[in-house]
N, C-alpha and C positions, 0 to 999 in steps of 0.2 A: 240394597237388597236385604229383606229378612230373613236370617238365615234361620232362624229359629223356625220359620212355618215349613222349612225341609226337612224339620229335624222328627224321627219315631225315636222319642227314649225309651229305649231298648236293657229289660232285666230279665233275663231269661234264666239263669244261673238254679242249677237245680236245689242250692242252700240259700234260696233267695226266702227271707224272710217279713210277716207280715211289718215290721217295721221299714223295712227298705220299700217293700209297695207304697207306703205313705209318702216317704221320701221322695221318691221317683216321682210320685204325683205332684205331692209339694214343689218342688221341682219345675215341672211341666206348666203347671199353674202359673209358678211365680215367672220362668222365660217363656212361656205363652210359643211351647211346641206344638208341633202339628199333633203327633198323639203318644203314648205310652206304648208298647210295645209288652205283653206281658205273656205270661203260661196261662192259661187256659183258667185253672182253677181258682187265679187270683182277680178273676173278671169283675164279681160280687163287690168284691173291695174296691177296685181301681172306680167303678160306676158311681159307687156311694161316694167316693172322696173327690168323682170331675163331677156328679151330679149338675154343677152351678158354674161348670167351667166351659169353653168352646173345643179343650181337648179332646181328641177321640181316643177309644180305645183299640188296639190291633192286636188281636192274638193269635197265637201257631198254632198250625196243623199239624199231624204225621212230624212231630218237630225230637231232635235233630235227624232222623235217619231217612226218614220218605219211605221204609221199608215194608211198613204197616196196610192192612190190607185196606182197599178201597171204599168198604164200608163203613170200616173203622174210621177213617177218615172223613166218611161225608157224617159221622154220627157225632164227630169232634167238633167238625165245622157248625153244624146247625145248633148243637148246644150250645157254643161259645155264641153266637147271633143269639139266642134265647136268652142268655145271660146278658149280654150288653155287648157283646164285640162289633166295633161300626165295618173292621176289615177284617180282614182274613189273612194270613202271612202262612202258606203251605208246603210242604217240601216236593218236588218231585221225588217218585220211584227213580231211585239213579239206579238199580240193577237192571229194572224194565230197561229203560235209555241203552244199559252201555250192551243188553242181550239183544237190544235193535228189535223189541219188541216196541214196535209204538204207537200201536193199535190199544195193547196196556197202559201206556203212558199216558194216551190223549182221552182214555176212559175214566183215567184217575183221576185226571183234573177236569175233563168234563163233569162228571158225576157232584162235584162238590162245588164247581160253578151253577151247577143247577139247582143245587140244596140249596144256595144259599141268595141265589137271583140276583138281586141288584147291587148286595154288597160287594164292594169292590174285591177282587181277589187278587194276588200276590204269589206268584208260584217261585220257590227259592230252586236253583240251579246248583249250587255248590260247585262255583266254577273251578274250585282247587282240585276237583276228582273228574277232570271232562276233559277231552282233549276238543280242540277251536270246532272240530268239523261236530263232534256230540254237541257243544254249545251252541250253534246253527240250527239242528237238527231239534232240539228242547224249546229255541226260541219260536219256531214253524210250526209245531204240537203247540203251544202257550197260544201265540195268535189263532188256529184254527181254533181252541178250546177256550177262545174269547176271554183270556183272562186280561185283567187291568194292567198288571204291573210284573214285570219277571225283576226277582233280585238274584243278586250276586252268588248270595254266602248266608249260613246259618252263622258265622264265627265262632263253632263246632268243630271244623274240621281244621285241615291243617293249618290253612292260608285262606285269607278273606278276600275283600275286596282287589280287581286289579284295574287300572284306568284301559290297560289292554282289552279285556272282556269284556269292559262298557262300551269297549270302540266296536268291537265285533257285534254285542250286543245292537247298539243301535243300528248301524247297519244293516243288520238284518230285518228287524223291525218297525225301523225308519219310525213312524209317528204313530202306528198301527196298536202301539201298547207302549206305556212310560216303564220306565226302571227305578230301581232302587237300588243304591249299591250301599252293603253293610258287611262290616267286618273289617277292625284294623282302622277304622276311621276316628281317629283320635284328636285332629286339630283344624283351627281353622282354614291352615293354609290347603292342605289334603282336601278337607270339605268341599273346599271353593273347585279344587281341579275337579272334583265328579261331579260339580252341579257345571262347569263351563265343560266338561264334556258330553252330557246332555240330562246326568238325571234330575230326574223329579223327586226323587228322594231320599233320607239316607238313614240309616238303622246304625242307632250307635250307643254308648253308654256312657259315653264323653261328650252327650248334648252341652253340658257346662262349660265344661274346657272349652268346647267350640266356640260358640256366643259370648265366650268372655272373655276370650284367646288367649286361655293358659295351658299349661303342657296339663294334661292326665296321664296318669298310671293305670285307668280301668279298665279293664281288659271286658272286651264284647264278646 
């Protein structure tokens, strides 16, 4: 198995500088990852430096809080596609979610599935702040609001990734939308268990450590 075409290397870090964008692509380049993972504003860069590469580019939405208004978000979304984003990586409203408004929630993410059409989208849960029956409840809004992928964790908040909330995850979703679980995923061994419990992807910034199976210190 290549583990590397699972791998979004993921720099999200708000003192991420333009020499680390280079890096991370260099990077991506040289172990031949599925795609970059970046902020918004470093899209320009990340495009110029895959221009000649099969890497894609993936950048956030509403990123880390989801808290930001709907507009705002579909206006993130379509610039980042304008600029070169092939995905999208968006947070859910977790206050919509947890006020049990989710006629809000499935507006919020319709809205920017629609701006953005055929690009794949990626709606982030931040399963550290959901109790099982909310994370149910976010995966049912995600599949009615036809998005691609629900991930885990922005590895923003407190706790990332769990192999628990992928089982729940899937479950509920069954094949109807793939996953991503990101946050905390630091080694090979870790990697292998969320891709043999069902995901399709994983959001990390120890894509190296991973593919080369050495321990990382980098914190996602």
């Amino acid at each position: 198995m290549n583990i590397n075409a699972y791998i979004d290397h993921t720099l999200l870090k708000p003192t991420t500088t333009e020499r680390d964008i280079i890096d991370l692509c260099n990077e991506a380049k040289r172990f031949q990852f599925y795609s970059v993972c970046v902020n918004s504003s470093y899209i320009p860069l990340a495009k110029q430096l895959l221009s000649k590469s099969s890497v894609k580019i993936c950048s956030v939405v509403g990123f880390p809080l989801g808290a930001m208004s709907t507009a705002s978000k579909v206006f993130e979304a379509q610039k980042a596609v304008h600029d070169g984003a092939d995905e999208i990586d968006m947070v859910i409203n977790i206050g919509f979610l947890k006020s049990k408004n989710h006629v809000a929630v499935l507006k919020d993410i319709s809205d920017v599935k629609m701006a953005i059409g055929r690009i794949p989208l990626k709606v982030i849960l931040e399963i550290s702040e959901l109790s099982k029956n909310e994370i149910v409840k976010a995966c049912e809004i995600c599949l009615d609001a036809k998005v691609d992928f629900i991930k885990t964790s922005t590895g923003f908040s407190k706790s990332g990734a769990t192999l628990t909330a992928v089982k729940i995850i899937k479950k509920t979703v069954r094949d109807r939308a793939k996953i991503k679980a990101s946050g905390g995923i630091k080694d090979l061994e870790t990697a292998q268990k969320y891709i043999d419990a069902g995901v399709s992807r994983i959001g990390t910034s120890s894509g190296v450590a991973i593919v080369t199976n050495k321990t990382s210190v980098a914190k996602y």
